[in-house]
C-alpha positions as CSV (number, residue, x, y, z in Angstrom):
1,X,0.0,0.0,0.0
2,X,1.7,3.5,-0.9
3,X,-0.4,4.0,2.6
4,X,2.1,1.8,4.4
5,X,5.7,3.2,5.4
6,X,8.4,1.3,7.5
7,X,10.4,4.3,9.2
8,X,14.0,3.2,11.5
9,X,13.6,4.1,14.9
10,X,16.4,4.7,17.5
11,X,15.8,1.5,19.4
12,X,17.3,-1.4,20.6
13,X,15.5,-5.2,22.1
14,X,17.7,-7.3,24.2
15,X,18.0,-9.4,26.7
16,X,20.4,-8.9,29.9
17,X,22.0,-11.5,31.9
18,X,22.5,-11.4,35.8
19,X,26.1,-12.0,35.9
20,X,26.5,-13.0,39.0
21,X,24.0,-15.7,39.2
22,X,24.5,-19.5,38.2
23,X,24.7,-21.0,35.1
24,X,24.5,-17.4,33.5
25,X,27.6,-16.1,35.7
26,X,29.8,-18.2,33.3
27,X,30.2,-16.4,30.3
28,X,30.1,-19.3,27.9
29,X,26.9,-19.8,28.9
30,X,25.8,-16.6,27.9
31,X,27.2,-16.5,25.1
32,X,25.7,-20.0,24.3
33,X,21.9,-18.5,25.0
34,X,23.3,-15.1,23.0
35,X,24.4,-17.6,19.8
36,X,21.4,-19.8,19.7
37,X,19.1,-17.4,19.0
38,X,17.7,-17.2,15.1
39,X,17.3,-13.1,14.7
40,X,16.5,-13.2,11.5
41,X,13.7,-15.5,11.4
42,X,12.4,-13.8,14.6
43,X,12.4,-10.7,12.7
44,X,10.9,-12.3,9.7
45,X,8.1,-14.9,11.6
46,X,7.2,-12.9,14.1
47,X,7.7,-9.7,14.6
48,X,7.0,-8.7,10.5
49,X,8.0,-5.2,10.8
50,X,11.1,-4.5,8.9
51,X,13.5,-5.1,12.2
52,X,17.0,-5.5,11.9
53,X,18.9,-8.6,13.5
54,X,20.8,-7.2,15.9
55,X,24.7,-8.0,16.8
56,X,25.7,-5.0,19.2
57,X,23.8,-3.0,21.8
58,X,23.6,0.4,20.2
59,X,21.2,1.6,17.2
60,X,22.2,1.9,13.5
61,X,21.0,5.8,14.0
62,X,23.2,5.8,17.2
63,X,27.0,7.7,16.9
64,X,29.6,5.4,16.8
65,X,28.0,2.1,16.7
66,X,28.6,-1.0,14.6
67,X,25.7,-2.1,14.2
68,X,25.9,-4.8,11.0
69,X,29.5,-5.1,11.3
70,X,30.7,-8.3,10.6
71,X,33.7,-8.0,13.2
72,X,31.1,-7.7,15.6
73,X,29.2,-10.6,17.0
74,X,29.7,-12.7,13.9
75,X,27.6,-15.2,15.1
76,X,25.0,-12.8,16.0
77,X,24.2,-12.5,12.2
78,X,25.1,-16.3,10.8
79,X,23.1,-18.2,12.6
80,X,24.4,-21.4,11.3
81,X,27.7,-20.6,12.8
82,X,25.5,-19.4,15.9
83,X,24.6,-22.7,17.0
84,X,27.4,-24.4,16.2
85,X,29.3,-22.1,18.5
86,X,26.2,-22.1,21.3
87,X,26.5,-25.7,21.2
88,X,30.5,-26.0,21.9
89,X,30.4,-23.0,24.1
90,X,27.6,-25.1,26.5
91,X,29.3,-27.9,26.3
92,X,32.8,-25.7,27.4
93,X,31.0,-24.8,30.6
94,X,29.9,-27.8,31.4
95,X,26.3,-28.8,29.9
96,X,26.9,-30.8,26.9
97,X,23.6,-31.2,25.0
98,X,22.0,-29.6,27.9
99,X,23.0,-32.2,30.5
100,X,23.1,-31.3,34.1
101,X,21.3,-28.1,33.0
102,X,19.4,-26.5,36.5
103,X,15.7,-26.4,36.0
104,X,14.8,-23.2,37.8
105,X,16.8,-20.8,34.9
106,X,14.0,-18.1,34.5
107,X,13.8,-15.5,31.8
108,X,11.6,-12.8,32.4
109,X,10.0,-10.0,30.4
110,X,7.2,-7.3,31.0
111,X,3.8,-8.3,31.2
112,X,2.9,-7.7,27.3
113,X,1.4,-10.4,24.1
114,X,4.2,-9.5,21.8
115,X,7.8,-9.9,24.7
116,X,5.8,-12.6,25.6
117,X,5.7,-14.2,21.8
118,X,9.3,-13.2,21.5
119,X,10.5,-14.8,24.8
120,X,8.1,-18.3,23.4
121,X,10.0,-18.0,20.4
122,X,13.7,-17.8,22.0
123,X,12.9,-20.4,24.6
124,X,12.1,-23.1,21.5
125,X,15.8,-21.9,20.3
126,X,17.1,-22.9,23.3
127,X,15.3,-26.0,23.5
128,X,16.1,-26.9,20.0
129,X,19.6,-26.1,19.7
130,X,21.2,-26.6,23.4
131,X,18.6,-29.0,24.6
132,X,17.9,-26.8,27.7
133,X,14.5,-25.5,29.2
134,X,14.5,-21.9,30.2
135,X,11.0,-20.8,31.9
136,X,9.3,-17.9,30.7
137,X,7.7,-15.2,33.3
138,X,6.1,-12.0,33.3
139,X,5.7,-9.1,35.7
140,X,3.5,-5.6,35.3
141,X,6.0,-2.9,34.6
142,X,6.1,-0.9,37.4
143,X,7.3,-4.6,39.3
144,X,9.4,-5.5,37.0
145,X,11.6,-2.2,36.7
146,X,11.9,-2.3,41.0
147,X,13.2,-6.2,40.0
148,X,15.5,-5.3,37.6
149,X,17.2,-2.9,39.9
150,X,21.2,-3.6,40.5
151,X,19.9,-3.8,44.7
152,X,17.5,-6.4,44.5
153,X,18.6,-9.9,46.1
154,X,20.3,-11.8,44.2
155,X,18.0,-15.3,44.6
156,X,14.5,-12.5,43.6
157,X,16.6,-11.3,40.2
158,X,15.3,-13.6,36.9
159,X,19.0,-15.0,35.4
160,X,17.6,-13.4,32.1
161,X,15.4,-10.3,31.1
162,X,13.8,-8.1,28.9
163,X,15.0,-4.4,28.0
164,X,15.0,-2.0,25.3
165,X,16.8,1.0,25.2
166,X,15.9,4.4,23.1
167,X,18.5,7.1,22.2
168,X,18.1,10.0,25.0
169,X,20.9,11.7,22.5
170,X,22.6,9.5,19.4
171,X,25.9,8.9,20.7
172,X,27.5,5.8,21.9
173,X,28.1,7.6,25.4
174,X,23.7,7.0,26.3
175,X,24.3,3.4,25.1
176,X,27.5,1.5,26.3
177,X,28.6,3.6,29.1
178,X,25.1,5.1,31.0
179,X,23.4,1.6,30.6
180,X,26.2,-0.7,31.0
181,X,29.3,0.7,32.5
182,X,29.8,-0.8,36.1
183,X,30.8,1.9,38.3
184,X,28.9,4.6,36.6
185,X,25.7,3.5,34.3
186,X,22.5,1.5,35.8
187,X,24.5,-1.8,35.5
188,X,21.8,-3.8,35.7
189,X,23.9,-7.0,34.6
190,X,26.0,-6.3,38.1
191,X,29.1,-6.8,35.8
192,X,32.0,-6.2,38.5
193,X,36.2,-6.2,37.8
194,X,36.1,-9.2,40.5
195,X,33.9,-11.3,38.6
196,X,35.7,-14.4,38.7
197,X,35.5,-15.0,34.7
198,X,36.1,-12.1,33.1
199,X,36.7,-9.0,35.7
200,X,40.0,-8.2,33.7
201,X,37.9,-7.6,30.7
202,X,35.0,-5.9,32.5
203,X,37.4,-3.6,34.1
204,X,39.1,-2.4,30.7
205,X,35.5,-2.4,29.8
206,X,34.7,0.2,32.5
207,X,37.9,2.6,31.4
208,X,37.6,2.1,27.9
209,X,33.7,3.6,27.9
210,X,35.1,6.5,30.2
211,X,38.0,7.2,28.1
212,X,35.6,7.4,24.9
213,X,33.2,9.8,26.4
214,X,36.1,12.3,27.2
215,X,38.0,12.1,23.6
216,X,37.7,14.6,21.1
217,X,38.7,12.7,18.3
218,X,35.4,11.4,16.4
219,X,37.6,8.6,14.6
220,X,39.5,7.7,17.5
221,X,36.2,7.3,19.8
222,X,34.6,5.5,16.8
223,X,37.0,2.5,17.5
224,X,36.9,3.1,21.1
225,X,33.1,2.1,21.0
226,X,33.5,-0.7,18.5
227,X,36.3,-2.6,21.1
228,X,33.9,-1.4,24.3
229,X,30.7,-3.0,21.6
230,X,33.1,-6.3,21.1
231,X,33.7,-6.4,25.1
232,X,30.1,-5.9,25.5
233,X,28.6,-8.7,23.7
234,X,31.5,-11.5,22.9
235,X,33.6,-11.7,25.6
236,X,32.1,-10.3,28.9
237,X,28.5,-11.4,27.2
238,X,26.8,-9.3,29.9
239,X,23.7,-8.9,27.4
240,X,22.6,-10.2,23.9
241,X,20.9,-7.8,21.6
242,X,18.3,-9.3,19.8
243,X,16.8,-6.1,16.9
244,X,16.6,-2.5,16.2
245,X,13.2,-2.0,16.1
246,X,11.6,0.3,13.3
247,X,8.4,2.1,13.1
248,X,5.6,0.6,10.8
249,X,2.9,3.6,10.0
250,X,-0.3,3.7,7.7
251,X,-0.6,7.6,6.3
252,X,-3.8,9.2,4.3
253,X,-2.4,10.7,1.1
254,X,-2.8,14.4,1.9
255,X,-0.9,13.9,5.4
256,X,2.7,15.2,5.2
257,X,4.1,13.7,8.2
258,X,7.6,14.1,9.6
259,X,8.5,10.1,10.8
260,X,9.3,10.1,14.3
261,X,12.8,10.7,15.5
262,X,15.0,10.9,18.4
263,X,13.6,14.0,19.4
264,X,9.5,12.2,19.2
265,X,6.8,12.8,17.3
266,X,6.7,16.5,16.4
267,X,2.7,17.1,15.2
268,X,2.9,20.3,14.8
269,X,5.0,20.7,11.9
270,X,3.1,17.9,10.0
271,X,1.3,19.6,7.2
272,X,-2.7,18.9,5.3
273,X,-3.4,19.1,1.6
274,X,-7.1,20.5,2.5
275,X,-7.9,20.4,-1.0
276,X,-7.2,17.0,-1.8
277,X,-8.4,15.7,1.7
278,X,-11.7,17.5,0.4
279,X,-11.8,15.8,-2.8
280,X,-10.9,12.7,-2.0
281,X,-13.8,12.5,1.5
282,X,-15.8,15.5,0.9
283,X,-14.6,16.1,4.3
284,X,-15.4,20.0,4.8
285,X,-13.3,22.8,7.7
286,X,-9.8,23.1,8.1
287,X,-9.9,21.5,11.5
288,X,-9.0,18.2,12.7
289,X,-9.0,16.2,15.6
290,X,-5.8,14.2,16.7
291,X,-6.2,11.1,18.6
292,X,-3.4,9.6,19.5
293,X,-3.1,6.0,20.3
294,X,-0.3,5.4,22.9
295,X,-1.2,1.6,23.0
296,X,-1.5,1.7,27.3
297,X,-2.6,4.1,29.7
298,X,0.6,6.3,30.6
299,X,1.8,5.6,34.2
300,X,3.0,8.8,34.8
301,X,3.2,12.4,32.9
302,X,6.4,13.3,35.7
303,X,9.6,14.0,33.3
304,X,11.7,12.5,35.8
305,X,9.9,9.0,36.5
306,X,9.2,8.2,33.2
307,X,10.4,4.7,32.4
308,X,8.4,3.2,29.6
309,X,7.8,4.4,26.2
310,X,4.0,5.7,26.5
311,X,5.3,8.4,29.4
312,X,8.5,9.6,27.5
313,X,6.0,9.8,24.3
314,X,3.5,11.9,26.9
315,X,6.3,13.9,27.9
316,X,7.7,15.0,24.3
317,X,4.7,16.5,23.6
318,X,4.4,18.1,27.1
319,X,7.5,19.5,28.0
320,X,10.1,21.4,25.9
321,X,14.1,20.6,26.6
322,X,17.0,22.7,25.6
323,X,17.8,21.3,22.8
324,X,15.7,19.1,20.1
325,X,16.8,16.6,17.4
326,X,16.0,17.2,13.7
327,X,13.6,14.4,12.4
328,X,15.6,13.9,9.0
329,X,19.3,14.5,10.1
330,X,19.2,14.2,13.7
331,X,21.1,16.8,14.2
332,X,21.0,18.9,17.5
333,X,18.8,21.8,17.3
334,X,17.5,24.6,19.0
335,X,14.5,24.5,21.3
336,X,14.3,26.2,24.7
337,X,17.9,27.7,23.8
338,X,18.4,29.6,21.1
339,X,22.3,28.9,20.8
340,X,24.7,28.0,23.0
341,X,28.7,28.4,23.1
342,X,31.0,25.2,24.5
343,X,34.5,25.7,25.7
344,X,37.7,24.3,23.9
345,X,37.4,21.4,26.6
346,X,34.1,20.9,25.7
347,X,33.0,20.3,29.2
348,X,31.6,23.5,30.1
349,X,27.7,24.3,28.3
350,X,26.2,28.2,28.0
351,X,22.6,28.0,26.8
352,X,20.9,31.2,25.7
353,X,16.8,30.3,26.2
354,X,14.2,32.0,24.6
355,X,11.8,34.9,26.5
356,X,9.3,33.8,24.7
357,X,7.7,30.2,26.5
358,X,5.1,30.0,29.2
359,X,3.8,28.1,31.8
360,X,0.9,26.5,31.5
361,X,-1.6,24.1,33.1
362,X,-4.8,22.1,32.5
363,X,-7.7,22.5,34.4
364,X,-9.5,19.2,35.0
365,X,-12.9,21.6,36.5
366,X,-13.5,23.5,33.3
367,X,-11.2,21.3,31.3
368,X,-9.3,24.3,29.7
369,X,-5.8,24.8,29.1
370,X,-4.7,27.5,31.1
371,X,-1.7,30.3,31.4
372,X,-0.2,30.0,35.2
373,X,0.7,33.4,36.3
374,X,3.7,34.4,38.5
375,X,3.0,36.5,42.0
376,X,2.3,39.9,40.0
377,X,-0.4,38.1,38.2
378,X,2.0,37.8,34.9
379,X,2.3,35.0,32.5
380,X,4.8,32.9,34.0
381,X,7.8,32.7,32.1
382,X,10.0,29.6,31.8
383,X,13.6,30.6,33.4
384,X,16.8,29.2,33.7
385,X,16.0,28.7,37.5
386,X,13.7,26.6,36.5
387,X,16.0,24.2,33.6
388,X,18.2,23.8,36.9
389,X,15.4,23.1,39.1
390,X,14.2,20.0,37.3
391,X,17.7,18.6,36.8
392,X,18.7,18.4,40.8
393,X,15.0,17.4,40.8
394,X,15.7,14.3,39.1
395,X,19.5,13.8,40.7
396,X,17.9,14.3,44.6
397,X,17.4,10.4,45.7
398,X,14.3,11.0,47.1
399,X,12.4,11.6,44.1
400,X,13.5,8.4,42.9
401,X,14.4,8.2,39.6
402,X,15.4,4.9,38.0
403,X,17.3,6.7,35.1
404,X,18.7,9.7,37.2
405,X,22.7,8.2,36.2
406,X,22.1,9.5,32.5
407,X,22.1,13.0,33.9
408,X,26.1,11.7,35.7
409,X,28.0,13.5,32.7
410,X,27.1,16.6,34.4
411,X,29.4,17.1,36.7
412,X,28.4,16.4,40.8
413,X,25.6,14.5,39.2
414,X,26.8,11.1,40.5
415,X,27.5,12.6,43.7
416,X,24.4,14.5,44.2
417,X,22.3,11.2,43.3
418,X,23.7,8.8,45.4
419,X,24.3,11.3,48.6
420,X,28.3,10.6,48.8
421,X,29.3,13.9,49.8
């Protein structure tokens, strides 16, 4: 249908292992369960939306990644070399065709029909190529994400899990280091430089994704990500991705639309041919009502608790941030600010905002959007009192933010967050 458009999306599906917890705190075994799964016929069975196979954790729209590159995960892509190596790696640990395997493995995944036919389909890998059962549960998201946190007992953590991860900005630095590195991203995994297998490698891991945030050099930091990507999924094996996910979407003729990018689904600049909507419906007024399908009931409209996708897609159309990202290029652009300067170190910001965004608020009694005025009974302007305001917001511990670490490359963010000063 010329209707019918499949759009890349900034998005990446895996699944994380608990390193520390037996049989997936041997990294042959993770790599085993990594190897034996058949991407491409996921992609093409059951999800049917244009996905890519995934061999490394961050997005083909993502700065530095390596996404496709056959250096990378090899057996990610070939999945006829992927089971022969899951079957020699299992066998290496010490469960040859699945013998001696422990019954109680669990991989887990947010309540939801479609993880949940991913997860079926991954567990009948497993089955079929390593001869191993893996049982398949489900929690409701707000459970899950408090189960998935680094401080949860060890025997309550699932060996295996569900996650995705979205671009907060396109470079390698949201992807590798804030989700994965183990002294300073969510580290969810608990990948530590004393694991008994491979803490040499997870500790050049940990300064290698450091080291690449604070280079200059766009080359050099380009192969800095591709060894902490090659790390990350072959030899630590701390998660295996599984797609990139894309963006199916059905579109009238006369609708212009911008496809969503990094920066979310900007509405306002999509554009109406009246005339031919009128020709082609009879459809008369220049007027039209969006409705907006966000598949779920948001959880929460608070910037800073967000978690899951329906609340950050809320959000983007709620809130403004200092900067934006351009649908086509993804480039950085103005939003808030109106330009900024960075110094020659590149670790000092100056934003310029605009004077020319309000406050305002909805009110549920006469259901009318309304300005909120400031003690003089003026228009409330949005300051830069109030851009700092919501950032220690989100850092102070007791609001409680699961994702208050991707706000550490400021500096004192760390600090501020976990109260060690």
């Amino acid at each position: 249908s010329k209707e019918f458009t499949i759009y890349p999306s900034d998005c990446t599906y895996y699944y994380g292992f608990t390193t520390t917890k037996p049989p997936v705190d041997n990294p042959l075994v993770r790599k085993a369960l990594s190897a034996a799964i058949d991407r491409q016929t996921l992609v093409d069975t059951v999800l049917k939306g244009g996905q890519q196979p995934a061999n490394a954790f961050a997005n083909p729209l993502i700065f530095g990644n390596v996404a496709g590159d056959p250096d990378v995960c090899p057996w990610c892509l070939d999945y006829e070399l992927g089971k022969q190596k899951a079957k020699e790696w299992l066998s290496e640990a010490g469960y040859p065709n699945g013998e001696g395997w422990p019954t109680d493995v669990v991989l887990m995944h947010n309540t939801s029909e479609g993880h949940k036919k991913i997860a079926e389909f991954i567990q009948a890998n497993w089955k079929d190529v390593l001869g191993i059962t893996v049982n398949v549960e489900n929690q409701e998201w707000k459970v899950y994400l408090q189960t998935l946190k680094n401080t949860t007992p060890l025997e309550d953590m699932p060996h295996i899990w569900r996650l995705g991860w979205c671009a907060d900005y396109p470079d390698q630095n949201n992807w590798v280091h804030e989700v994965f590195n183990p002294t300073a991203g969510a580290n969810r995994t608990r990948m530590s430089a004393d694991d008994p297998y491979v803490g040499d490698k997870i500790a050049e891991f940990d300064k290698l994704t450091r080291a690449a945030g604070a280079e200059q050099d766009p080359e050099k930091r380009k192969e800095m990500y591709k060894q902490a990507e090659k790390l990350l999924v072959e030899e630590i094996a701390a998660m295996a991705p599984i797609y990139y996910y894309t963006g199916p979407n059905l579109s009238k003729p006369w609708l212009t639309r911008l496809q969503r990018g990094i920066g979310g689904n900007h509405f306002a600049l999509w554009k109406i041919d009246w005339e031919a909507k009128k020709a082609a419906t009879g459809a008369t007024g220049d007027k039209v009502t969006l409705n907006w399908n966000l598949g779920t009931e948001p959880p929460t409209a608070d910037p800073a608790l967000a978690t899951d996708t329906t609340s950050v897609d809320l959000d983007e159309q709620l809130f403004l941030g200092l900067t934006d990202f351009d649908d086509v290029t993804s480039e950085v652009i103005p939003e808030l600010a109106t330009s900024w300067e960075v110094s020659d170190d590149g670790l000092t910001w100056t934003f310029h905002l605009r004077d020319d965004v309000y406050w305002v608020r909805y009110d549920t009694a006469t259901k009318t959007v309304e300005q909120v005025l400031d003690d003089d009974g003026n228009p409330r302007k949005v300051t830069a009192q109030d851009i700092e305001y919501g950032v220690k917001r989100t850092l102070d511990p007791r609001t409680g933010s699961d994702y208050a670490y991707v706000l550490y490359i400021i500096k004192n963010g760390e600090t501020v967050n976990t109260m060690s000063y």
